[in-house]
C-alpha positions in Angstrom: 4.3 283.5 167.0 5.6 285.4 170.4 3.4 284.1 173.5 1.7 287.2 174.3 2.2 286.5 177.9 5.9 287.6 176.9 4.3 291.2 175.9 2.7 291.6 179.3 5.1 294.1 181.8 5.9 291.9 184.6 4.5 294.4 187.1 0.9 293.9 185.7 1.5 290.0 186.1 2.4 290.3 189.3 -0.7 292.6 189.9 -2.7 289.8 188.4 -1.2 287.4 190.1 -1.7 289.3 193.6 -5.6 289.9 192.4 -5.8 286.1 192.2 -5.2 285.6 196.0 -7.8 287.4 197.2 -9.7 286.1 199.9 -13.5 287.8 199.3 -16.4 286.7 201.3 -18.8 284.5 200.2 -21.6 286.3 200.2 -19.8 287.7 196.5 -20.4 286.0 193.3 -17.0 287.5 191.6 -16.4 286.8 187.2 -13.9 288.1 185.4 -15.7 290.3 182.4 -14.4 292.2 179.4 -12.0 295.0 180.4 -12.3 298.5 178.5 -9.3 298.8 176.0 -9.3 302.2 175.4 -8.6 303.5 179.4 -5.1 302.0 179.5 -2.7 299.8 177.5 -3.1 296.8 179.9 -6.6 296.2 181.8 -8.6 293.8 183.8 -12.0 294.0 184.8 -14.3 292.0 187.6 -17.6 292.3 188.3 -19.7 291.1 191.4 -23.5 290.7 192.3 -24.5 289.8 196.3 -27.1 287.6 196.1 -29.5 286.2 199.1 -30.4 282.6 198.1 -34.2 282.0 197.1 -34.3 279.6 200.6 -33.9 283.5 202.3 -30.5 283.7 203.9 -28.0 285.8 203.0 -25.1 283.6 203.7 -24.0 285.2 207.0 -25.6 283.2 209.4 -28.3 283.9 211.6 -26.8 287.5 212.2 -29.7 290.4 211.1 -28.9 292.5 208.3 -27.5 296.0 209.1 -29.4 298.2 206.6 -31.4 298.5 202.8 -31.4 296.0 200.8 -30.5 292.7 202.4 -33.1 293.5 205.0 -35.9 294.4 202.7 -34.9 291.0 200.5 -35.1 288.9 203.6 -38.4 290.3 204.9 -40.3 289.9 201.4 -38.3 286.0 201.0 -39.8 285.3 204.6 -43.4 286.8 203.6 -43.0 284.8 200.6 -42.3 281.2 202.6 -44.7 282.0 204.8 -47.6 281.8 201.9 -46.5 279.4 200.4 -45.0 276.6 202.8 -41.3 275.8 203.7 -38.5 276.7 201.1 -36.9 273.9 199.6 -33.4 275.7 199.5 -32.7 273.9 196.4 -32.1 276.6 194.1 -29.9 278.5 195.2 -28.7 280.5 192.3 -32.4 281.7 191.9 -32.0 284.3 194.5 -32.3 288.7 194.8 -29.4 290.8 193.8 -28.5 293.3 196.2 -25.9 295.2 195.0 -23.9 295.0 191.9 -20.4 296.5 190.9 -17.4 296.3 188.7 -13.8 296.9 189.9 -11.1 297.2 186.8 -7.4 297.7 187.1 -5.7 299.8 185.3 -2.1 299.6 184.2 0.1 302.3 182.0 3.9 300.9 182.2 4.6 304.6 181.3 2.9 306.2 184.0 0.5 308.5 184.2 0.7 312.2 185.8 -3.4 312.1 186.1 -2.7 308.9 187.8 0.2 309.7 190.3 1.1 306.1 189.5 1.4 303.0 186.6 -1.7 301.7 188.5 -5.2 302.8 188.6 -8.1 300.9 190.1 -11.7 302.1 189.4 -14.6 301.0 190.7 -18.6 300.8 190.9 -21.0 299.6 193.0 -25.0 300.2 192.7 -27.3 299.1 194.9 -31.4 300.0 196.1 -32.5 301.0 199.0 -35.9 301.8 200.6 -37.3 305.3 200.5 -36.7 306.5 203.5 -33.3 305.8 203.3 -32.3 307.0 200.3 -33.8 310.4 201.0 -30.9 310.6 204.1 -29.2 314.0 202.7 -25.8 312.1 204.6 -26.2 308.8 202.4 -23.3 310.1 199.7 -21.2 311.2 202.5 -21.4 307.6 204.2 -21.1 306.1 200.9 -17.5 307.2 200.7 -17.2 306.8 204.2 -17.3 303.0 203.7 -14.9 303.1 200.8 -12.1 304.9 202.8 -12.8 302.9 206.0 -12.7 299.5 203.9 -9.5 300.6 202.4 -7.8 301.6 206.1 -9.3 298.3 207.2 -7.5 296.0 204.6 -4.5 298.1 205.1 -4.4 299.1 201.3 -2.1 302.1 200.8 -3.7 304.4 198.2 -3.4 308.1 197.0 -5.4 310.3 194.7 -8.7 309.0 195.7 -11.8 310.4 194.3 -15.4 309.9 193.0 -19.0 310.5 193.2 -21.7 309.1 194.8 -25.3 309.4 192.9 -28.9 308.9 194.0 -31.3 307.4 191.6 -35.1 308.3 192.5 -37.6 305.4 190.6 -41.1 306.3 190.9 -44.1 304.0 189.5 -47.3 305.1 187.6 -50.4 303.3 186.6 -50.9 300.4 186.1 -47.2 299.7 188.1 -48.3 302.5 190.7 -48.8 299.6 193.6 -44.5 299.6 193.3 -43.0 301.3 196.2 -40.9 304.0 195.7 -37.2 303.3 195.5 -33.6 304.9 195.4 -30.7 303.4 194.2 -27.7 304.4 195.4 -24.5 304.0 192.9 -20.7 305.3 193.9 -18.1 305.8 191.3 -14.7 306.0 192.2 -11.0 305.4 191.7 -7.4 305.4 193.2 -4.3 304.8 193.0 -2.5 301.5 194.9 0.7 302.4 196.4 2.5 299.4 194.8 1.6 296.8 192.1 0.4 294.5 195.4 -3.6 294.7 194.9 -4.8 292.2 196.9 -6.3 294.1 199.9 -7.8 296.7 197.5 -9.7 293.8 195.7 -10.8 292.3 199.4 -11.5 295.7 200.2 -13.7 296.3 197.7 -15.4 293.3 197.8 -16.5 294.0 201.8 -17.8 297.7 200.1 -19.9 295.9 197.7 -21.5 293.8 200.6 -21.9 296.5 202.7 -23.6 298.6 200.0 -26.0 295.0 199.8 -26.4 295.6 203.7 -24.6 292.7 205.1 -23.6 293.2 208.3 -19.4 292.4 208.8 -17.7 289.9 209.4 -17.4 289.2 213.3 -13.8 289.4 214.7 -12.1 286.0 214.0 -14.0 285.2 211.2 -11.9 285.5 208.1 -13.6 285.3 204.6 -13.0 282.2 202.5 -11.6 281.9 199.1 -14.4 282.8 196.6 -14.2 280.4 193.4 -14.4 282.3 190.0 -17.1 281.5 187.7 -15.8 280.4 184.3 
């Protein structure tokens, strides 16, 4: 039988092997998950939750959330300890998502004319956020804001850039109408890496996906530590 490593373009090993060096923040529980086979000839896919442990830290010390869901999370995990005594911080993996997303990379050893490249990387990120808001009329514009400003941060060249950002209103009636109103917020988008080098998109993307969960950044000097994939 031929090793079907031997099958792979080298370019998309390398792109693998440059996705495997990432240094994402810990705050990001990062898997690999089943890639779509019908996008591209070669494809991986990862997806990521940001979590705040059950004990009611977020994992970024004692600084204070900067928006949404983080902040919301921590004030209900507080209200929680408060009723009934002092957390025991044991269970950790029994904590609140924040925000979910998905990042796949694309690879066509052909090329692609849509693509401008062999590479494409698309993305998702979802994540809920109070009321008030989600009704901000500016909250898609910020949305890809943070996606181009995490991309000039990590110094990740890119071109033909795109996507959409989408509001989700949830609403509860009867016997749920005690459930506050909510928005999620979920942005779709994709680009294409200047080179088969991936490794600040992936970091990139991993800051988007906490700042979408309402972490605040890292301070200066602080660099993220290597996240360990889940088997």
């Amino acid at each position: 039988m031929v090793n079907a490593l031997a099958q792979v373009p080298a370019n998309f090993l390398y792109a693998l092997g440059t996705l495997r060096k990432a240094r994402c923040r810990s705050e990001l529980r990062l898997d690999e998950i089943p890639a779509p086979a019908r996008l591209a000839p070669f494809a991986v896919a990862l997806g990521a939750e940001v979590i705040i442990p059950s004990g009611g830290k977020a994992g970024a010390g004692d600084r204070s959330p900067v928006h949404g869901p983080a902040a919301m999370a921590l004030a209900r995990s507080a209200a929680a300890g408060t009723s009934s005594g002092t957390s025991t911080g044991d269970d950790d993996d029994d904590g609140e998502e924040l925000a979910t997303g998905r990042f796949i990379l694309l690879h066509d050893p052909d090329g692609s004319a849509v693509w401008d490249g062999e590479f494409r990387i698309v993305t998702y990120i979802r994540a809920q956020l109070d009321a008030e808001m989600g009704n901000d009329e500016m909250l898609g514009s910020v949305a890809w804001t943070w996606l181009v400003e995490a991309l000039e941060t990590h110094n990740a060249p890119y071109r033909a850039a795109g996507g959409t950002a989408t509001r989700i209103l949830s609403e509860s009636f009867g016997t749920l109408a005690d459930r506050p109103a909510s928005i999620d917020i979920e942005l779709r988008a994709s680009w294409t890496p200047a080179s088969a080098d991936v490794q600040a998109h992936l970091e990139a993307w991993s800051d988007m996906v906490c700042t979408f969960a309402g972490l605040p950044p890292l301070p200066d000097g602080v660099s993220a530590l290597p996240r360990r994939r889940r088997n």
